[in-house]
C-alpha positions as CSV (number, residue, x, y, z in Angstrom):
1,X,-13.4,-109.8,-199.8
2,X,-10.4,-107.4,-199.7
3,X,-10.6,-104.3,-196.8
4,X,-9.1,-100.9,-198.7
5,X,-7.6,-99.0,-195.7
6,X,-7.9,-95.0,-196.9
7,X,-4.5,-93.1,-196.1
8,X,-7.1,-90.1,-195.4
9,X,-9.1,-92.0,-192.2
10,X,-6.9,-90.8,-189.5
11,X,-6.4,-89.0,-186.2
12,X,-5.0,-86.2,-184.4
13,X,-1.1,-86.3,-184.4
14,X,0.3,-85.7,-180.9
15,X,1.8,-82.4,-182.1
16,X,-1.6,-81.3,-182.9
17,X,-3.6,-82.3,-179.9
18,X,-0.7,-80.8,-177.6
19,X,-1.4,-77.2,-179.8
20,X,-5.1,-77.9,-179.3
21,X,-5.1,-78.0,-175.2
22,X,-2.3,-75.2,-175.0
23,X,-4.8,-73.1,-177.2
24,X,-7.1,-74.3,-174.9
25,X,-6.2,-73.0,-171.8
26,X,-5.1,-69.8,-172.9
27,X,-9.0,-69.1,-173.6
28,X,-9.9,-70.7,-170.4
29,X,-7.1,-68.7,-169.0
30,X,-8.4,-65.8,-170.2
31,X,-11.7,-66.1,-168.9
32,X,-11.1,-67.3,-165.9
33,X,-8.8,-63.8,-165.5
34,X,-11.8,-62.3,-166.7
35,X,-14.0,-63.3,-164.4
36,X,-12.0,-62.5,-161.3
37,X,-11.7,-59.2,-162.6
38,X,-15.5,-58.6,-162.6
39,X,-15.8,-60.4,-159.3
40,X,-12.7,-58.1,-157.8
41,X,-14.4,-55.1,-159.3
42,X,-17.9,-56.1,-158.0
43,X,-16.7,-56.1,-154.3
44,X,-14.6,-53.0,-154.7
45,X,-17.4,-51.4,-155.8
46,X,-19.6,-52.9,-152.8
47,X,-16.5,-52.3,-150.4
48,X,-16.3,-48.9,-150.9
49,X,-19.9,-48.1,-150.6
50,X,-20.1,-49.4,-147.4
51,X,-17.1,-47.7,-146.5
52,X,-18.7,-44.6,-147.5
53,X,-22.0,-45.4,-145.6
54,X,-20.1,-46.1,-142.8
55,X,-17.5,-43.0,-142.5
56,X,-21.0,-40.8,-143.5
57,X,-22.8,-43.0,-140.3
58,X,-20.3,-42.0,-138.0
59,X,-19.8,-38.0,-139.2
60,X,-23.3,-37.5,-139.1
61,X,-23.7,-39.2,-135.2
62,X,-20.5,-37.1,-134.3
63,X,-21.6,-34.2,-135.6
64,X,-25.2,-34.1,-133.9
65,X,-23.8,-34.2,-130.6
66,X,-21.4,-31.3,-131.2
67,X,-24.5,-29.2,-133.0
68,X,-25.8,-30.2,-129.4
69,X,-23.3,-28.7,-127.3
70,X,-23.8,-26.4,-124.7
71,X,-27.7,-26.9,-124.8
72,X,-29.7,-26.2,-121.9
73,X,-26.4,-25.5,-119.4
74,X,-25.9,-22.1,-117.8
75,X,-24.6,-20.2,-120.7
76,X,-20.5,-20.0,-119.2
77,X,-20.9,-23.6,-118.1
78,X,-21.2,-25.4,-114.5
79,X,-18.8,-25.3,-112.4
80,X,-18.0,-28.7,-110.4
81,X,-17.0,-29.5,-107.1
82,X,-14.0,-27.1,-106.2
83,X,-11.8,-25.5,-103.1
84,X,-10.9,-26.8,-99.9
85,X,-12.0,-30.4,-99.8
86,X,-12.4,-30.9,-103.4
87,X,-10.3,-33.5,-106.0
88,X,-10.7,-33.3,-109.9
89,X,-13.5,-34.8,-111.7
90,X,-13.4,-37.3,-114.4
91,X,-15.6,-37.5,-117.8
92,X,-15.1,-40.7,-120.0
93,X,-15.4,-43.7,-117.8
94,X,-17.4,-46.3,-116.6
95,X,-18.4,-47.7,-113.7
96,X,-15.9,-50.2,-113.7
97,X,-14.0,-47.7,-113.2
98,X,-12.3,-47.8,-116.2
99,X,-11.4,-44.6,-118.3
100,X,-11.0,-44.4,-121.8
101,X,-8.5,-41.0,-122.1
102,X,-5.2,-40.5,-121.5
103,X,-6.3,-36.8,-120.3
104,X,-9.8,-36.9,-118.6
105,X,-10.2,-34.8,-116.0
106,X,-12.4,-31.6,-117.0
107,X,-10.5,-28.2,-117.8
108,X,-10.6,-24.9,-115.7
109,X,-12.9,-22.4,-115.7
110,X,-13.8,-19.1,-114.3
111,X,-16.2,-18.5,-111.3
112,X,-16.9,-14.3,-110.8
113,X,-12.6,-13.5,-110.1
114,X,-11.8,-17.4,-109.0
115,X,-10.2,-19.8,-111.6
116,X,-11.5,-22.9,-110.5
117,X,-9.9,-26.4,-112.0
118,X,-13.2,-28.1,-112.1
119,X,-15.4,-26.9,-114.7
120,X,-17.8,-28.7,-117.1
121,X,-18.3,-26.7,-120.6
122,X,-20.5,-27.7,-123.2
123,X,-17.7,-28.7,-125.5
124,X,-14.2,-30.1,-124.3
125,X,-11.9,-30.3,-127.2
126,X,-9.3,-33.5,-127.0
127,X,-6.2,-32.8,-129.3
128,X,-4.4,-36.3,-130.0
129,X,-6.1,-37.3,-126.7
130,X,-8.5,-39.8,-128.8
131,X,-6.8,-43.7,-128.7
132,X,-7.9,-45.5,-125.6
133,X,-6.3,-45.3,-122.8
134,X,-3.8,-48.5,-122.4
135,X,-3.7,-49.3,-125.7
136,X,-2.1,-48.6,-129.3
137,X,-0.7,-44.7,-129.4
138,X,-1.1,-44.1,-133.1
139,X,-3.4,-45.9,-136.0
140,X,-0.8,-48.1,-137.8
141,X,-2.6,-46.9,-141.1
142,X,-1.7,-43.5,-141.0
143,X,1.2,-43.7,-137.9
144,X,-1.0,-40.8,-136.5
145,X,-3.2,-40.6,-133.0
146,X,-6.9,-39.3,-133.3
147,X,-8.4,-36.5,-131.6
148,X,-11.1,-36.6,-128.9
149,X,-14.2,-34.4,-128.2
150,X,-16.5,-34.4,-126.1
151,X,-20.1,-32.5,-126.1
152,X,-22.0,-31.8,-123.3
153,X,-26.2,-31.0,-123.4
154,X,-29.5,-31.7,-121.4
155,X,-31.3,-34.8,-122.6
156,X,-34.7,-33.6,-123.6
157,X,-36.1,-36.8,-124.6
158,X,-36.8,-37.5,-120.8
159,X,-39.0,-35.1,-119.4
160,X,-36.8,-35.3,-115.8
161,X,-37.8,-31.3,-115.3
162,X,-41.4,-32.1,-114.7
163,X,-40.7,-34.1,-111.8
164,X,-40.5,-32.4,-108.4
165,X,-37.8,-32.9,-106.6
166,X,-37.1,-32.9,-102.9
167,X,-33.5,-32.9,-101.9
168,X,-32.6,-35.2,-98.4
169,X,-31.1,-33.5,-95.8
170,X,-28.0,-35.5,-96.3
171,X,-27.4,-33.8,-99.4
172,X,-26.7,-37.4,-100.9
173,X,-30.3,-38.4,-102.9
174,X,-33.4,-36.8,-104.4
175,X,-37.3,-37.9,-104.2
176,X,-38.5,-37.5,-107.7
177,X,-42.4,-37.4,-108.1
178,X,-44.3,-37.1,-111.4
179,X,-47.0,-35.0,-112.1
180,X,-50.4,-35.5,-110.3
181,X,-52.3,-35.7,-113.4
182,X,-49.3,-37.3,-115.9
183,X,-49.8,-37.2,-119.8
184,X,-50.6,-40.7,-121.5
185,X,-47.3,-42.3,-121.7
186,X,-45.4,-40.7,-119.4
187,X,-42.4,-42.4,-118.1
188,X,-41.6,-44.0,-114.8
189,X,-38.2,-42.6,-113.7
190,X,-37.2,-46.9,-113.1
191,X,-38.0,-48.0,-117.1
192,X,-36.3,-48.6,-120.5
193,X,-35.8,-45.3,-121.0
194,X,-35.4,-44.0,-117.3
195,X,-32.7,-42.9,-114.8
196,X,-29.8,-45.5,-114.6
197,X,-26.6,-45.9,-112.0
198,X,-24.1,-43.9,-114.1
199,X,-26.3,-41.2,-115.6
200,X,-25.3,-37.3,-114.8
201,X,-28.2,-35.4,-113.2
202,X,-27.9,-31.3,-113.4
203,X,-30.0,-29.9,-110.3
204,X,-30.7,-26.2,-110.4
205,X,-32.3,-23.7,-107.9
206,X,-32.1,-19.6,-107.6
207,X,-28.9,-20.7,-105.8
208,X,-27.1,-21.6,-108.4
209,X,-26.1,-25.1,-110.7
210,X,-24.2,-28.6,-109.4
211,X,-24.1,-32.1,-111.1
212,X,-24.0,-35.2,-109.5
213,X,-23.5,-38.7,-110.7
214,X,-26.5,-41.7,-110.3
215,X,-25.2,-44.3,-107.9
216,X,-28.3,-45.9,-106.9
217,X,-32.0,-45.8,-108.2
218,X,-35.0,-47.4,-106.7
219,X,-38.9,-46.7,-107.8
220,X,-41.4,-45.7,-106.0
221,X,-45.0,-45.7,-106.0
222,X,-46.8,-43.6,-108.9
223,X,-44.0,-43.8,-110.7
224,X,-41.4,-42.0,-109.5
225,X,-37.8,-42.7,-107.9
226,X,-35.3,-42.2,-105.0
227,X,-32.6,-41.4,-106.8
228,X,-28.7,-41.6,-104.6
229,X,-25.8,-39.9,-105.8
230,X,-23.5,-41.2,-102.7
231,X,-19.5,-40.1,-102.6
232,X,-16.5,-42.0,-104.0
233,X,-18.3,-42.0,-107.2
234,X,-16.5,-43.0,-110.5
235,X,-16.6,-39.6,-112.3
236,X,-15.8,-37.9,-108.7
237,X,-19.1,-35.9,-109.2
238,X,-20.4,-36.4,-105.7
239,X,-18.1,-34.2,-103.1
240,X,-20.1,-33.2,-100.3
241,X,-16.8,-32.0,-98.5
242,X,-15.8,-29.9,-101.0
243,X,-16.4,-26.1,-100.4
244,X,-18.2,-25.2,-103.3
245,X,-19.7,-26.0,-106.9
246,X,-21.6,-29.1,-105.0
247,X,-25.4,-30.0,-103.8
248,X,-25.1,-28.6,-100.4
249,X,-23.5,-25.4,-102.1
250,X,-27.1,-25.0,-103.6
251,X,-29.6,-26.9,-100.6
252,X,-30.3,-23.8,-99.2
253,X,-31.9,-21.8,-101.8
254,X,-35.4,-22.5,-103.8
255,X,-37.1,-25.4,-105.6
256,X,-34.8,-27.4,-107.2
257,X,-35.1,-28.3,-111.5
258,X,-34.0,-31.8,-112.4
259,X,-32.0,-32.5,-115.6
260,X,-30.3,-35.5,-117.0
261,X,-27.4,-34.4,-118.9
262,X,-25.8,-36.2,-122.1
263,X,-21.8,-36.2,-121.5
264,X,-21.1,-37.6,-125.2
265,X,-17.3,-38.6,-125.4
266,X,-15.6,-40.1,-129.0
267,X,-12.3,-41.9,-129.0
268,X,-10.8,-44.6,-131.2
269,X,-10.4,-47.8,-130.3
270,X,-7.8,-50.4,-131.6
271,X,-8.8,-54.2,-130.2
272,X,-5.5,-56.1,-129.2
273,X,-7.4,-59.0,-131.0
274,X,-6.1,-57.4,-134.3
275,X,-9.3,-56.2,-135.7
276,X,-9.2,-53.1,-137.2
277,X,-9.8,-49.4,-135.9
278,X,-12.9,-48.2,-134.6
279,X,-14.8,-45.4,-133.5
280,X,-16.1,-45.8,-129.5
281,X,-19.2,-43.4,-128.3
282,X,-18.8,-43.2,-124.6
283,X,-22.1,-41.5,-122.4
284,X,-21.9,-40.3,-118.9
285,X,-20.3,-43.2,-116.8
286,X,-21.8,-45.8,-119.1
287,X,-19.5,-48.6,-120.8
288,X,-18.4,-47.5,-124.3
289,X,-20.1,-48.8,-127.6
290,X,-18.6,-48.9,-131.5
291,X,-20.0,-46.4,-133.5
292,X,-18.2,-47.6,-137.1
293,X,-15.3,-49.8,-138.0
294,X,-12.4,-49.6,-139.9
295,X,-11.7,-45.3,-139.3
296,X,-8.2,-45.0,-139.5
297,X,-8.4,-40.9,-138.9
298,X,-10.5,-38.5,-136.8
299,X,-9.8,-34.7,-136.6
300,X,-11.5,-31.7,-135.2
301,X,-10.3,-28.3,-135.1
302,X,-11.8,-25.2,-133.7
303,X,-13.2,-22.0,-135.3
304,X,-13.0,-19.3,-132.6
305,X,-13.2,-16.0,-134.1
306,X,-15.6,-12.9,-132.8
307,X,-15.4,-9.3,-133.4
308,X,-12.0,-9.0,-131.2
309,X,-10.5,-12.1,-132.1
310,X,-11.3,-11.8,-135.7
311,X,-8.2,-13.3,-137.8
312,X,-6.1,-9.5,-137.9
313,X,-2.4,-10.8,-136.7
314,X,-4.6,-13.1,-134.0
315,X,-4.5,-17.4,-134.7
316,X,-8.2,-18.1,-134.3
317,X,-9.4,-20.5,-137.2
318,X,-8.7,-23.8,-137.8
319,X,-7.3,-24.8,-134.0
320,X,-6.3,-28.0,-132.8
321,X,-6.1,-27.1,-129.8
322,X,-7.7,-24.1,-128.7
323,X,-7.9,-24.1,-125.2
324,X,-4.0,-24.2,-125.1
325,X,-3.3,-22.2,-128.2
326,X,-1.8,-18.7,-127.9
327,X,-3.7,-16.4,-126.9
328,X,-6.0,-19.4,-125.4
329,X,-9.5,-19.3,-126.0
330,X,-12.8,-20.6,-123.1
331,X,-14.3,-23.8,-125.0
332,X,-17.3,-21.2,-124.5
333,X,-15.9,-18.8,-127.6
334,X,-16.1,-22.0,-130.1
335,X,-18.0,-21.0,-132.8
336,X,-17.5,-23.8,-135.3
337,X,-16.0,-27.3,-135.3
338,X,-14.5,-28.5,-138.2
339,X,-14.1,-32.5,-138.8
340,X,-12.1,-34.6,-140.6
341,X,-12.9,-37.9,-140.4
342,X,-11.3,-41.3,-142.2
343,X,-12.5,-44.7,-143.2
344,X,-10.8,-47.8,-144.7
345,X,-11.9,-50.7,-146.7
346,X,-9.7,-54.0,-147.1
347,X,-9.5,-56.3,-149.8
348,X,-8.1,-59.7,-150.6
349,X,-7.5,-60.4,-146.6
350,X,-5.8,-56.9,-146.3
351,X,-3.5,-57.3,-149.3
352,X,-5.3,-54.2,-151.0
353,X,-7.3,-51.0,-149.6
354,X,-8.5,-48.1,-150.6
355,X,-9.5,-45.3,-147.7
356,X,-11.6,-42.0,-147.9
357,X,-11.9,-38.7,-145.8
358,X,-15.2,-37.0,-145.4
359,X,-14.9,-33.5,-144.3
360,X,-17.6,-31.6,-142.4
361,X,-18.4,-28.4,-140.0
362,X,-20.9,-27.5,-137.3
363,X,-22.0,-24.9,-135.8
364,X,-22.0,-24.7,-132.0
365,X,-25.4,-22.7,-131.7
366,X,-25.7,-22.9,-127.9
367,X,-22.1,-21.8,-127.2
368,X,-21.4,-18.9,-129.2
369,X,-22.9,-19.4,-132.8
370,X,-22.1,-16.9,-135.2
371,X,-23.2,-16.7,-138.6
372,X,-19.9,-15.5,-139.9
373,X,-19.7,-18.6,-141.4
């Protein structure tokens, strides 16, 4: 038998099968792009929603402490330990001590005709005081340094008024004793939720205000506590050699009202470890905790206009820095506090990011609220 070989029965020529795979990978190529894209878009999209969570997280926790301010202090403020004897007092640190401001000693105030250089107010504003102390000066994002503020208001959510209090003669610790017949759930001054070493304690009488600093705590029985607020404290609270604005300043008038105070302090941190910037929430002498990362920007200026001061040829909107603006203003004639506050989110190991500013104002109501506004 003969075999017929057909000329049509054959392959692929090498030209064509090199046309075929470029052809090929173009469409692969093309999807593959494709796909990235999606993917890129899809955690864009995810990025900046949790960017906006996060910035809206931290606005909303900064801005309930300033509506805050102010509440249940004398309405001008306390004045702290001053005159002969007396050394300035601290607000944001720890008990380590370390102290988180650049600037953190409490501004002056007015006592009857005295100007006194101790004085807490319900709001302390911090212009470019806000980066931590000992570490970077500006944000590298936006080559600026954040503001600090600080807000100042009695903790209601411990009931530290219904205990009585008996002062020692020392003038350096309190006996707190609950109620004889306490509510269901009433707390023990020594619990979760109770008097710590570091806390601020606001004791008033018909003699007048001071506020001392915890530096010991021990229960007793029923539920109450010994509380110590000894000298050479970290926040320089406790001065019973100064003159005035101290316990013994008030141990000789009536019966004494406990409060624990909430001295809420917001700065920016930036880790040496090269993470990125972060917003710290500092209380009384307590160690700081991050509120929200990646906030490249945080701004507050001050609203302090009233019926003299009303905006005729007189700079009193929109201050940075109130307190030494000209004409100054008392932290006590803030009205409103405006914030500015910005987040970032990074893409692609920090080749790519997109940021966002929210923008918000409060009113002070227990400074001097106005509803100008």
């Amino acid at each position: 038998m003969k075999t017929v070989i057909s000329g049509k029965a054959r392959g692929f020529s090498m030209v064509e099968l090199m046309v075929a795979m470029a052809i090929g990978l173009v469409v692969m190529g093309a999807a593959t792009q494709l796909f990235k894209s999606g993917m890129d878009a899809t955690q864009l999209v995810t990025e900046q929603a949790e960017m906006q969570q996060n910035v809206r997280g931290a606005l909303n926790l900064v801005a309930r402490d300033i509506s805050m301010a102010g509440s249940g202090l004398p309405m001008s403020g306390v004045a702290l330990p001053y005159g002969t004897g007396s050394v300035a007092s601290y607000y944001g640190c720890n008990q380590t001590p370390k102290c988180y401001l650049t600037s953190d000693k409490y501004p002056s105030g007015t006592v009857g005709n005295t100007t006194v250089s101790n004085y807490m107010y319900g709001l302390i504003p911090g212009p470019l005081n806000g980066m931590e102390s000992g570490g970077a000066a500006k944000i590298a994002a936006t080559n600026a340094a954040a503001d600090a503020i600080t807000s100042i208001y009695v903790d209601y959510s411990f009931p530290l008024s219904q205990y009585t209090v008996a002062l020692d003669a020392s003038n350096t610790f309190i006996t707190l004793t609950p109620p004889a017949t306490p509510p269901a759930g009433f707390p023990a001054i020594v619990s979760p939720t109770g008097i710590v070493v570091g806390d601020l304690i606001m004791l008033s009488n018909n003699a007048g205000t001071a506020v001392v600093e915890v530096t010991a705590v021990a229960a007793i029985a029923g539920g109450g506590g010994k509380v110590t607020f000894a000298n050479g404290d970290p926040l320089k609270l406790n001065q019973t050699g100064a003159a005035s604005g101290n316990v013994k300043a008030i141990s000789a008038g009536g019966t004494i009202q406990a409060n624990r105070l909430l001295a809420v302090t917001y700065f920016v941190e930036v880790p040496t470890n090269g993470s990125t910037p972060r917003l710290m929430r500092q209380v009384n002498g307590q160690t700081a905790v991050p509120v929200a990362d990646n906030i490249i920007g945080v701004n507050y200026t001050y609203d302090a206009c009233d019926n003299v001061n009303n905006g005729s040829g007189i700079a009193c909107a929109g201050l940075s820095d109130p307190i030494g603006n000209s004409p100054s203003f008392s932290p006590n004639q803030i009205h409103k506090v405006n914030i500015q506050m910005m987040g970032q989110a990074v893409l692609a190991g920090g080749n790519k990011s997109r940021s966002m500013a929210l923008v918000t104002s409060v009113s002070t109501r227990n400074l001097s609220y106005t509803n100008r506004y």
